[in-house]
C-alpha positions as a Python dict, from the first residue, in 0.01 Angstrom:
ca = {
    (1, 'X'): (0, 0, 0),
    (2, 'X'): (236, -217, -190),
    (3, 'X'): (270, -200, -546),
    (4, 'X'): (-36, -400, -682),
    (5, 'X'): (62, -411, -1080),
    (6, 'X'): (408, -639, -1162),
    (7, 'X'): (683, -576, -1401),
    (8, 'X'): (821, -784, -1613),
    (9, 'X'): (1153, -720, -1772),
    (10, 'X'): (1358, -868, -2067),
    (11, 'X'): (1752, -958, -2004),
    (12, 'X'): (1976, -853, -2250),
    (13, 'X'): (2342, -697, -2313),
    (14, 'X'): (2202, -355, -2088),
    (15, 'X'): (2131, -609, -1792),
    (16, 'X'): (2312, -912, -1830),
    (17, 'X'): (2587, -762, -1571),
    (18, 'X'): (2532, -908, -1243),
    (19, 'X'): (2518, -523, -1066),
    (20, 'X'): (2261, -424, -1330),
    (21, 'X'): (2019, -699, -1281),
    (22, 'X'): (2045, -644, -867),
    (23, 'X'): (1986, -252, -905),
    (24, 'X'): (1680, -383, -1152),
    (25, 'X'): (1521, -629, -916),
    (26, 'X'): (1587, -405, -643),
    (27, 'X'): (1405, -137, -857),
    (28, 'X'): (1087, -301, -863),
    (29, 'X'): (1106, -600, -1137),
    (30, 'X'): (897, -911, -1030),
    (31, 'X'): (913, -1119, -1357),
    (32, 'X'): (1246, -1132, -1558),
    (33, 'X'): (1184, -1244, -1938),
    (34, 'X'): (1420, -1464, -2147),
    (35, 'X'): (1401, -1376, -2511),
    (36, 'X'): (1453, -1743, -2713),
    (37, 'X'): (1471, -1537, -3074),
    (38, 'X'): (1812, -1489, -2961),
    (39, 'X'): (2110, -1658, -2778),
    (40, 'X'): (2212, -2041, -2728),
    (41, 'X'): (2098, -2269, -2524),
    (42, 'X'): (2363, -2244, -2282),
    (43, 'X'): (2320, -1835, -2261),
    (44, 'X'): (1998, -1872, -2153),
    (45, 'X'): (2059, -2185, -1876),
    (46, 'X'): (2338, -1909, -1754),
    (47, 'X'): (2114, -1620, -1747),
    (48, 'X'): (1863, -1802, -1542),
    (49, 'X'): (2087, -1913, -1264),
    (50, 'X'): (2198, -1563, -1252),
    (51, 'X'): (1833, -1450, -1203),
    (52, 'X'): (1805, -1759, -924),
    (53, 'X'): (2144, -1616, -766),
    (54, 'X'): (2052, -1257, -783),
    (55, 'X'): (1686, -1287, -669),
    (56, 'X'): (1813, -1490, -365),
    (57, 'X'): (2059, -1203, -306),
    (58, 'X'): (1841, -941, -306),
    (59, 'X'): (1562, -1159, -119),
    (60, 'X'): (1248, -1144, -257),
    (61, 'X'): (1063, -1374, -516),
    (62, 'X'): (1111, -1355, -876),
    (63, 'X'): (975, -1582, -1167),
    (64, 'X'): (1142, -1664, -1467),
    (65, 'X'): (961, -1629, -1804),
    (66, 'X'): (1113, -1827, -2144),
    (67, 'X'): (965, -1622, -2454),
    (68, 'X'): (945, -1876, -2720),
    (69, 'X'): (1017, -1735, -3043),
    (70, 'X'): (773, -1927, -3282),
    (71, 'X'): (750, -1884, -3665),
    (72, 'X'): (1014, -1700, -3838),
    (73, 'X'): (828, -1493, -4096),
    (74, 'X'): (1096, -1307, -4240),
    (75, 'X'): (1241, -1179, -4532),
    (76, 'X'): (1630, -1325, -4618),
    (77, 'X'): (1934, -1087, -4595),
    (78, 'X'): (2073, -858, -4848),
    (79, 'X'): (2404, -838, -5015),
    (80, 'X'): (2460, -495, -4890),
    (81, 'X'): (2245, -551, -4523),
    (82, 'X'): (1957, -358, -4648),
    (83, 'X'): (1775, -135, -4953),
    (84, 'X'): (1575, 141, -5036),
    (85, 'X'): (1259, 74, -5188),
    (86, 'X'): (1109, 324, -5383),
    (87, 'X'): (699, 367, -5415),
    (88, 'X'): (601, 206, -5694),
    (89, 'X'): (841, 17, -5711),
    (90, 'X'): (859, -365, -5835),
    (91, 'X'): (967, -630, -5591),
    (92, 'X'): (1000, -979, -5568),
    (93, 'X'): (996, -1236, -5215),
    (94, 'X'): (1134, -1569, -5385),
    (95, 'X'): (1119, -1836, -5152),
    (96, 'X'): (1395, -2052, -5376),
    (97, 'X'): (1646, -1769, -5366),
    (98, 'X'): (1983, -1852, -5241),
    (99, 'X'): (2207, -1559, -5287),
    (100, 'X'): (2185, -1226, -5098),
    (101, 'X'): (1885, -1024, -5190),
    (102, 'X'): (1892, -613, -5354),
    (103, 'X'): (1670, -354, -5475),
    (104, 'X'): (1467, -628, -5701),
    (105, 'X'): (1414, -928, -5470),
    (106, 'X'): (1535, -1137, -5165),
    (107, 'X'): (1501, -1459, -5056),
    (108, 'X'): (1287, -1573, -4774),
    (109, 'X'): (1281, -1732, -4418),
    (110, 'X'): (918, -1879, -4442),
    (111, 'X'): (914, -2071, -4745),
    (112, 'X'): (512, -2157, -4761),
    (113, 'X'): (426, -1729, -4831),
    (114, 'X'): (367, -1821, -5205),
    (115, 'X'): (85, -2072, -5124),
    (116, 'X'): (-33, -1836, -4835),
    (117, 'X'): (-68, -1522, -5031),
    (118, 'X'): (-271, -1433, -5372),
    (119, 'X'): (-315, -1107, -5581),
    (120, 'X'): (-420, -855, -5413),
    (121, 'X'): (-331, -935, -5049),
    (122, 'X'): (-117, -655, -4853),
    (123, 'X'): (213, -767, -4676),
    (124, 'X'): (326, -570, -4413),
    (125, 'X'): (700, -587, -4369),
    (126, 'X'): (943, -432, -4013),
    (127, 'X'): (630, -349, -3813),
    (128, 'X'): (408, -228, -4102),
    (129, 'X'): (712, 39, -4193),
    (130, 'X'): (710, -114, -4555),
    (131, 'X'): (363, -238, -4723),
    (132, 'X'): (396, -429, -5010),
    (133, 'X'): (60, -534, -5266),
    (134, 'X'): (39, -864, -5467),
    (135, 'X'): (22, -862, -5805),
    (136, 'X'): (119, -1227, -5910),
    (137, 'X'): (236, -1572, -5748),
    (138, 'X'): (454, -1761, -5985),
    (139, 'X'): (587, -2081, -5837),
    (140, 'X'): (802, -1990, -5553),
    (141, 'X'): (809, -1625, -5643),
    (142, 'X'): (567, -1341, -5503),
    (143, 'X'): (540, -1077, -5720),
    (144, 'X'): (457, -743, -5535),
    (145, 'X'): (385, -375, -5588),
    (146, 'X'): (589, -160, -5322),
    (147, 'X'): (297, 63, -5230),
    (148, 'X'): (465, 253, -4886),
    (149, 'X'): (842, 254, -4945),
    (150, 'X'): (1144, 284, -4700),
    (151, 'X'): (1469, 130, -4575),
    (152, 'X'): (1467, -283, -4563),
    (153, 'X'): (1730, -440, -4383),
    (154, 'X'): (1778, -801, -4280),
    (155, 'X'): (1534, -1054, -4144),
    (156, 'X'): (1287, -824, -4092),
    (157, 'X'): (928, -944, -3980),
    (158, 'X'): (628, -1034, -4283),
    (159, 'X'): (252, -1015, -4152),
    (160, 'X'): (-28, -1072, -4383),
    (161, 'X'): (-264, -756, -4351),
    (162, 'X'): (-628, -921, -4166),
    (163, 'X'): (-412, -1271, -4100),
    (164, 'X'): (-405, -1596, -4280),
    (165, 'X'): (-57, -1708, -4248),
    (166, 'X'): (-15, -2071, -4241),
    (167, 'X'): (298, -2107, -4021),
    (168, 'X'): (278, -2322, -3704),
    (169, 'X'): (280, -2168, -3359),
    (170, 'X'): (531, -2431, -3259),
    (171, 'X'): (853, -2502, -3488),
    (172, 'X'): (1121, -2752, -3424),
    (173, 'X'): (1330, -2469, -3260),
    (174, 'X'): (1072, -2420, -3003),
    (175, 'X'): (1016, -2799, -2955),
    (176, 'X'): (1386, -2793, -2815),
    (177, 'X'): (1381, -2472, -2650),
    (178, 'X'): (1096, -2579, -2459),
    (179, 'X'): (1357, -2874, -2320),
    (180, 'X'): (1589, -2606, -2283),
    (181, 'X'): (1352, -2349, -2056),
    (182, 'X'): (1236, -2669, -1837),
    (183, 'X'): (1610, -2761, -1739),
    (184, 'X'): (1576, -2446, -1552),
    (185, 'X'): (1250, -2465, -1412),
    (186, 'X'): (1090, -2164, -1592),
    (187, 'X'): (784, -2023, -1431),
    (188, 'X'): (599, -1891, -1759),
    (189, 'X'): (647, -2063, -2075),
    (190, 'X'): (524, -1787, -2398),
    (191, 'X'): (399, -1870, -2702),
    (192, 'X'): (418, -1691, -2985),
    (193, 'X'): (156, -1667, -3247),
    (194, 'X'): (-89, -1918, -3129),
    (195, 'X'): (-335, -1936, -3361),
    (196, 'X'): (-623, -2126, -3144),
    (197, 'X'): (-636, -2332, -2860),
    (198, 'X'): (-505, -2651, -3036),
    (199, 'X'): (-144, -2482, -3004),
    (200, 'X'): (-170, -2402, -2651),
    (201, 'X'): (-264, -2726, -2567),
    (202, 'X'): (19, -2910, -2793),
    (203, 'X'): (271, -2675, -2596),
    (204, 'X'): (120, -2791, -2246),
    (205, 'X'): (165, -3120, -2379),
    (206, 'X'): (508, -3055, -2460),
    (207, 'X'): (583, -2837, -2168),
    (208, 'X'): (440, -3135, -1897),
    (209, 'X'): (663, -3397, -2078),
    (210, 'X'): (988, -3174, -2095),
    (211, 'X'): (921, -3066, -1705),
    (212, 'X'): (880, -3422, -1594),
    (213, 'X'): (1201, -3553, -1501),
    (214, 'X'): (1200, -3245, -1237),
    (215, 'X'): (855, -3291, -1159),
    (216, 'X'): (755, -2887, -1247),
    (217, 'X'): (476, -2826, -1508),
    (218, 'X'): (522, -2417, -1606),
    (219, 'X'): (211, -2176, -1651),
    (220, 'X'): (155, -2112, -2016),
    (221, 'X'): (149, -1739, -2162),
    (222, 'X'): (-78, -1713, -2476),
    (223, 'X'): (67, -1417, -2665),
    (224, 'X'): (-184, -1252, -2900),
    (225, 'X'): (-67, -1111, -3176),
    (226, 'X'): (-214, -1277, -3493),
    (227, 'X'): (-591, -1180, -3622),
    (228, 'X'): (-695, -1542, -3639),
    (229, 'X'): (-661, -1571, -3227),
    (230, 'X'): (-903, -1305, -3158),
    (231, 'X'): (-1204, -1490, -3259),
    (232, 'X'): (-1083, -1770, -3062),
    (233, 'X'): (-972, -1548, -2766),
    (234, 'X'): (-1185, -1751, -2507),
    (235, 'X'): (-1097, -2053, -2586),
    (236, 'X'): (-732, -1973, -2598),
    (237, 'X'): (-769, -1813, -2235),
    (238, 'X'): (-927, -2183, -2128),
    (239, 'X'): (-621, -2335, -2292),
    (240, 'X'): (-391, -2102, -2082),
    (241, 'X'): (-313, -1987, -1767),
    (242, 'X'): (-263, -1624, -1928),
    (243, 'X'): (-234, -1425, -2212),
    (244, 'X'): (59, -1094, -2284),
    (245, 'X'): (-196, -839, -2512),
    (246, 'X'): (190, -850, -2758),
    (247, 'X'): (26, -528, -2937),
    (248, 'X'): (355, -523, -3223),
    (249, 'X'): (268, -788, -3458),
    (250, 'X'): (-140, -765, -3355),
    (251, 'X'): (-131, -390, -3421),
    (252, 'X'): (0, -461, -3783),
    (253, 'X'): (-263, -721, -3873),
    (254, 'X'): (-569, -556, -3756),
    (255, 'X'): (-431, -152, -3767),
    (256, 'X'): (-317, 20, -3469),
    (257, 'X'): (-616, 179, -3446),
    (258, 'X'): (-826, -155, -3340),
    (259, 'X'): (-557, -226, -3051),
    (260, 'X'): (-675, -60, -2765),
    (261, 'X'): (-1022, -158, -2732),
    (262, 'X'): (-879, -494, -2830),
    (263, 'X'): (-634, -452, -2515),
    (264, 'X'): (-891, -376, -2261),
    (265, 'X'): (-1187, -674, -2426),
    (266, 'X'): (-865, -945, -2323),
    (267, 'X'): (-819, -839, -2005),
    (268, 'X'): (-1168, -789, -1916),
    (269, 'X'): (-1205, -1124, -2039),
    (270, 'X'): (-897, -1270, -1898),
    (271, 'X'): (-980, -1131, -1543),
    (272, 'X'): (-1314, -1278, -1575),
    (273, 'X'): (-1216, -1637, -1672),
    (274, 'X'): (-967, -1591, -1376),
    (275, 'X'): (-619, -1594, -1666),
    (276, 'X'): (-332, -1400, -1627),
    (277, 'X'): (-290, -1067, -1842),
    (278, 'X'): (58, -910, -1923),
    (279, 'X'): (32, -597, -2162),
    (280, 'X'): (368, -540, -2331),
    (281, 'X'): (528, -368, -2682),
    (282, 'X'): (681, -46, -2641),
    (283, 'X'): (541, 66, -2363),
    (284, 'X'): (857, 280, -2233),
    (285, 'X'): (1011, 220, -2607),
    (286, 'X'): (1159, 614, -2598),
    (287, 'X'): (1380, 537, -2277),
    (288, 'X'): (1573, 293, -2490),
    (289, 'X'): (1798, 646, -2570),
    (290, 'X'): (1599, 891, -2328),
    (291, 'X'): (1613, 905, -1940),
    (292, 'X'): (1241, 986, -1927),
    (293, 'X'): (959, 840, -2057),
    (294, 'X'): (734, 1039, -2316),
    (295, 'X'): (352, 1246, -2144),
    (296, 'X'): (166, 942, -2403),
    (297, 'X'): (398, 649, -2260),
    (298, 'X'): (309, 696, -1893),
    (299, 'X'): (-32, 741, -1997),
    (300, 'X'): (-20, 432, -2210),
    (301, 'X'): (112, 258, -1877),
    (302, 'X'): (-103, 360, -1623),
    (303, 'X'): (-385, 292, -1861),
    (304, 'X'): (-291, -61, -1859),
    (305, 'X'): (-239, -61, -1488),
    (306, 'X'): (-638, 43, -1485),
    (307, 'X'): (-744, -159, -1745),
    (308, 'X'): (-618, -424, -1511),
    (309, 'X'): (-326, -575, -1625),
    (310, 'X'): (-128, -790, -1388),
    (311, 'X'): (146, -703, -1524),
    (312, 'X'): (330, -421, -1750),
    (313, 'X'): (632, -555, -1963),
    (314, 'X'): (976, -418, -2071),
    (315, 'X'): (1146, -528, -2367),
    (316, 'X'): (1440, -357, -2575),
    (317, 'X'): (1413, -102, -2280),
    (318, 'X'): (1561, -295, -2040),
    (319, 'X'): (1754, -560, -2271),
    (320, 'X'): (1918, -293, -2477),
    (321, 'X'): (1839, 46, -2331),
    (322, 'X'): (2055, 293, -2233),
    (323, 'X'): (1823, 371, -1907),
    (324, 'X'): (1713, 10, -1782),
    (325, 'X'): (1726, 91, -1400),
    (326, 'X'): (1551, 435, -1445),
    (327, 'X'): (1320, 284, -1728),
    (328, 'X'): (1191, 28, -1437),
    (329, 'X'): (1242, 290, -1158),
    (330, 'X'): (939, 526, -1336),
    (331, 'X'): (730, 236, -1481),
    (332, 'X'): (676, 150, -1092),
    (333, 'X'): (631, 518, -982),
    (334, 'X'): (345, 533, -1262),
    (335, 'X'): (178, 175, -1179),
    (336, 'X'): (149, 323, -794),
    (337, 'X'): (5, 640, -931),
    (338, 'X'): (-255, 447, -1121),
    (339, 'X'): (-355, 196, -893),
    (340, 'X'): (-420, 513, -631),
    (341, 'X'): (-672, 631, -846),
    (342, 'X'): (-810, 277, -936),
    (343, 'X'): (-1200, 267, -776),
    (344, 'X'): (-1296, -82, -621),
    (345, 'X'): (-1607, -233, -814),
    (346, 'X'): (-1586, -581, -580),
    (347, 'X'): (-1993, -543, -513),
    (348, 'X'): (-2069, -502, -847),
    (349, 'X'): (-1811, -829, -931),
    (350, 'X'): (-2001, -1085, -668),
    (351, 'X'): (-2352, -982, -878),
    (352, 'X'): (-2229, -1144, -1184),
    (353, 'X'): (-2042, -1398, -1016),
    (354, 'X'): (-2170, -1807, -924),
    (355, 'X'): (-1872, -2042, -732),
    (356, 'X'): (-1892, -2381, -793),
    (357, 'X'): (-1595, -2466, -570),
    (358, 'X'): (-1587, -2433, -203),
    (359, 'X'): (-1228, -2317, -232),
    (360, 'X'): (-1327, -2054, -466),
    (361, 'X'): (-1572, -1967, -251),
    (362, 'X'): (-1374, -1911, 83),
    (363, 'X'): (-1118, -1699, -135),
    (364, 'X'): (-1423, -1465, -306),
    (365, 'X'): (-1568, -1458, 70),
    (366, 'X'): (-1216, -1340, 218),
    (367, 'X'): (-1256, -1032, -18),
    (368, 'X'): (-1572, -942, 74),
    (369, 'X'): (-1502, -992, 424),
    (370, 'X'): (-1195, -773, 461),
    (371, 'X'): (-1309, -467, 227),
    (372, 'X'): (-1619, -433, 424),
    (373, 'X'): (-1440, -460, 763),
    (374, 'X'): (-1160, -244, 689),
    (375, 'X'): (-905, -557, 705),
    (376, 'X'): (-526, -411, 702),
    (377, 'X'): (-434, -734, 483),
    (378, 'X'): (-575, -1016, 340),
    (379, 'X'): (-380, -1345, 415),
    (380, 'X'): (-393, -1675, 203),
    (381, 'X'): (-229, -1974, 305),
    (382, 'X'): (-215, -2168, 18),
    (383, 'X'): (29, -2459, -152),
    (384, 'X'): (-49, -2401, -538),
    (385, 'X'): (-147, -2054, -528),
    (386, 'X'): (-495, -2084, -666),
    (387, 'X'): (-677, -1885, -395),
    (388, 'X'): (-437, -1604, -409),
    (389, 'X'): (-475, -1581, -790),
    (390, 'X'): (-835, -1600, -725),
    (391, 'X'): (-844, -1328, -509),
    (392, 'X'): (-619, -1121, -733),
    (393, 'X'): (-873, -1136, -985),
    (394, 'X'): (-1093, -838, -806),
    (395, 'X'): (-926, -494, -766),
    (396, 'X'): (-962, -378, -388),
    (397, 'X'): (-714, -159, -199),
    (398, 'X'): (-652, -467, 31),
    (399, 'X'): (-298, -629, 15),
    (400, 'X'): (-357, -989, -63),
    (401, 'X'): (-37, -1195, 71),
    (402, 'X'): (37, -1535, -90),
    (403, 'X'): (202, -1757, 209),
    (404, 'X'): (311, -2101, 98),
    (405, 'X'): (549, -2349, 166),
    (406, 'X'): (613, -2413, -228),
    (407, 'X'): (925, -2224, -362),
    (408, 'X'): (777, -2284, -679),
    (409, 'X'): (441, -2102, -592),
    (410, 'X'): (614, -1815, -420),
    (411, 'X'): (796, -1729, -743),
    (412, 'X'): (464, -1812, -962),
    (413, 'X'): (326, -1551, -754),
    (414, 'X'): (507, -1298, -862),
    (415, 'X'): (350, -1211, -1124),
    (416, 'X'): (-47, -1193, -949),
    (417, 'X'): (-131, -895, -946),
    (418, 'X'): (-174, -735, -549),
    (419, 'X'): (-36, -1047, -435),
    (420, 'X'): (297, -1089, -204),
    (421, 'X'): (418, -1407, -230),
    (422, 'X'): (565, -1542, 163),
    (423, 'X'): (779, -1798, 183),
    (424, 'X'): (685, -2036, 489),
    (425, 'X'): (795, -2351, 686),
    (426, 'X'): (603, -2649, 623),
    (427, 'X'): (329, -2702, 868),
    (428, 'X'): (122, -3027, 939),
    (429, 'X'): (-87, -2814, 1249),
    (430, 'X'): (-325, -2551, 1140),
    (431, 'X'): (-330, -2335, 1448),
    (432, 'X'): (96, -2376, 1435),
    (433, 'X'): (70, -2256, 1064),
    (434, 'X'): (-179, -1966, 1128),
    (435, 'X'): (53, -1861, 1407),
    (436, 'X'): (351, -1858, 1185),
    (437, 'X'): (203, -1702, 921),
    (438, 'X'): (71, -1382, 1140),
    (439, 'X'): (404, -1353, 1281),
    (440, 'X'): (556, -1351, 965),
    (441, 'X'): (380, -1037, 858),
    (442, 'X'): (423, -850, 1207),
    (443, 'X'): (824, -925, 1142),
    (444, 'X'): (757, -742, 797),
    (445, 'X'): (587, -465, 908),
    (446, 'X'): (268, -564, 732),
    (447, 'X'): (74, -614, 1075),
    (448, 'X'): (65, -434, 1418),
    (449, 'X'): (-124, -515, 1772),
    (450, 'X'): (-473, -431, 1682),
    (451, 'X'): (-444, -471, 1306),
    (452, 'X'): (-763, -708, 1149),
    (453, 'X'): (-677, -965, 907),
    (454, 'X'): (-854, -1219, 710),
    (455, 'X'): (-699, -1562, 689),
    (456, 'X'): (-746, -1881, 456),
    (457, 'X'): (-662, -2202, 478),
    (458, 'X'): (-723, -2541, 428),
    (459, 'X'): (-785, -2847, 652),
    (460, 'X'): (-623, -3094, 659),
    (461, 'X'): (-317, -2916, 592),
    (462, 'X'): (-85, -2994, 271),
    (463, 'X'): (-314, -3045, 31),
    (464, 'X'): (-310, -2789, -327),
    (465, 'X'): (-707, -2714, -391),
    (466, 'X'): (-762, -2772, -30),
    (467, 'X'): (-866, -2430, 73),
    (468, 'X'): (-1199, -2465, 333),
    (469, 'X'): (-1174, -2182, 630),
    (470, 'X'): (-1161, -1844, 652),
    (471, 'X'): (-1112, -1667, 991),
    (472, 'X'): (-1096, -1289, 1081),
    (473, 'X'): (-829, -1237, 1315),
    (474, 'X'): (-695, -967, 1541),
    (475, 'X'): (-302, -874, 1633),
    (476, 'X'): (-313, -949, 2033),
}
């Protein structure tokens, strides 16, 4: 069995080099994430050709993700690059200060937290490290109680304790690094801090008009991490093609605590409205100086893996980590370790389930059909990859092997989880294209003489949404 559950992993100085990427991708990394809080324009249009070069090299699919960064609700910088502050402690966020910041007060990024906050309110600065209580908005000036102390450096994060933070998903910056991840082609387009479906649907918007003159439209990436989206977490899915559970900035508005059963209601309800679901935030986060991972971090992973994640994600471990190929190297061994104990509940999924569209049906019949006949692979021929992700949505111990003639769709495929993407020739001729495709996967080693497979397709040939047969086929 293949690896079912994908990785995705950020670029950064650790794997920038051209030799560490390969040994990464070689490794086991499906999905390779550009970071857009930081680097140029230009950095980024070079690190994705290197991903295009490198992924060609090493030969197999891999899909490009541009990480918008979104709001930047921050404190300023200090005179001396960071302070102690003391419990009890007096301290002042002044939007209208210019000059370096100390012990007393610094200036601020996000210039609406006066009219966002009021007495009272708890502000949560570096990942909830620092908590801060209101006591008194005058003009541009927050006036706070420091009620958990500790070191404050530089631009470090602000979240509201419960939410309410005004700031648009989408700022100027990400208007033009939108144009920026389209001149590549990006697979996945992320958005941070979407607050409802309203700003997934102005990013589509943006995203469709940016991707025209090359014809591509990206799959969007809702990433929930503000309170405010999790009351609107169905309509956000509909808005999206998937969501990353981005458990840093959601753990500090709602408590750690609440983030786990949080993690496992999106993907159950991602899987179910047939979305995407990346889990991601220091997953690995002790390899960043370590060469293993800790006992609760593997568990944390392969929890994810059976909570049914499509995908695990990598961030400072593989952008700035000491261990980046080893970091990737165990996050695979534990996803395959996971998935082996994984039961298959596909019965119990068809009870609940009603298909409205005959290609939707042919791909949930295809399951059915090759887990109950012992099928060594499951086989969809498809152009947009719809009826592979639709078949990904169940978790059976059957490979499920997107073939398509769509370069595009082969690398959106990466990131499905149990799916192979297959790149194929064109083929106008179904019994030609069924052909090809089963001696594609005897080539690979996938299928022998005598093997069973399930195959879909669609007739007439060509045509994305298309999918109407499904055959049960035998290696002569």
């Amino acid at each position: 069995m293949p690896r079912a559950t994908k990785i995705v992993a950020t670029l950064g100085p650790a794997s920038s080099d051209p030799a560490v990427l390969e040994r990464l991708l070689r490794a086991g990394v499906d999905v390779v994430r550009l970071n857009f809080s930081h680097g140029t324009a230009q950095d980024h249009r070079d690190r994705a050709t290197l991903v295009r070069e490198t992924a060609l090299r090493v030969g197999k699919p891999v899909a490009l993700m541009a990480d918008l960064q979104g709001p930047k609700i921050r404190v300023g910088k200090f005179a001396e690059g960071k302070v102690q502050l003391v419990d009890g402690a007096g301290f002042v966020l002044d939007a209208a200060r210019e000059q370096p910041g100390d012990v007393d007060a610094v200036g601020l990024d996000y210039k609406e937290l006066p009219r966002d906050v009021k007495p009272g309110d708890r502000l949560l600065l570096n990942d909830g490290l620092i908590v801060l209580t209101v006591q008194a908005v005058r003009g541009e000036q927050v006036h706070t109680t420091v009620t958990q102390g500790g070191v404050l450096s530089n631009n470090k994060g602000i979240n509201k304790q419960g939410g309410g933070l005004t700031a648009p998903a989408l700022t100027a910056k990400d208007m033009e690094d939108i144009k920026t991840a389209l001149s590549f082609q990006c697979e996945y387009l992320a958005v941070s801090f979407p607050k409802n479906a309203t700003d997934m649907e102005m990013a589509r918007q943006l995203a469709n008009v940016a991707g025209e003159p090359y014809r591509h439209k990206p799959a969007l990436i809702a990433k929930i991490e503000r309170s405010e989206a999790i009351p609107q977490l169905e309509a956000i899915l509909k808005a999206s093609d998937g969501i990353m559970v981005a458990r840093g900035d959601l753990a500090v508005e709602v408590g750690p605590a609440a983030v786990p059963a949080l993690q496992k209601k999106m993907i159950r309800m991602a899987r179910e409205l047939d979305k995407i679901t990346i889990t991601a935030t220091q997953m690995m986060e002790s390899m960043v100086l370590q060469p293993v991972p800790t006992r609760a971090e593997v568990s944390d992973v392969a929890n994810a893996v059976l909570d049914g994640s499509d995908a695990v994600m990598l961030s400072a471990e593989t952008a700035a980590g000491q261990y980046p190929v080893q970091t990737v190297e165990h996050m695979a061994l534990i996803a395959l370790e996971a998935e082996r104990a994984e039961d298959s509940v596909l019965d119990g999924d068809f009870s609940r389930k009603r298909f409205g569209r005959i290609d939707q049906s042919i791909a949930m019949g295809a399951l059915f059909t090759a887990v109950h006949l012992g099928c060594k692979a499951i086989v969809a021929l498809t152009e947009s990859g719809s009826t592979a992700l639709w078949m990904s949505r169940h978790s059976i111990h059957v490979p499920i092997f997107g073939v398509t003639s769509s370069p595009q769709s082969e690398r959106r495929m990466a990131l499905y989880r149990n799916v192979q993407p297959i790149l194929m020739d064109a083929h106008t001729d179904r019994d030609e294209a069924l052909a090809d495709a089963e001696r594609l996967l005897v080539a690979r080693g996938v299928l022998m003489p005598g093997d069973t497979y399930a195959i879909t397709c669609g007739e007439p040939m060509g045509y994305p949404g298309g999918t109407n047969m499904l055959k049960v086929c035998r290696v002569a």
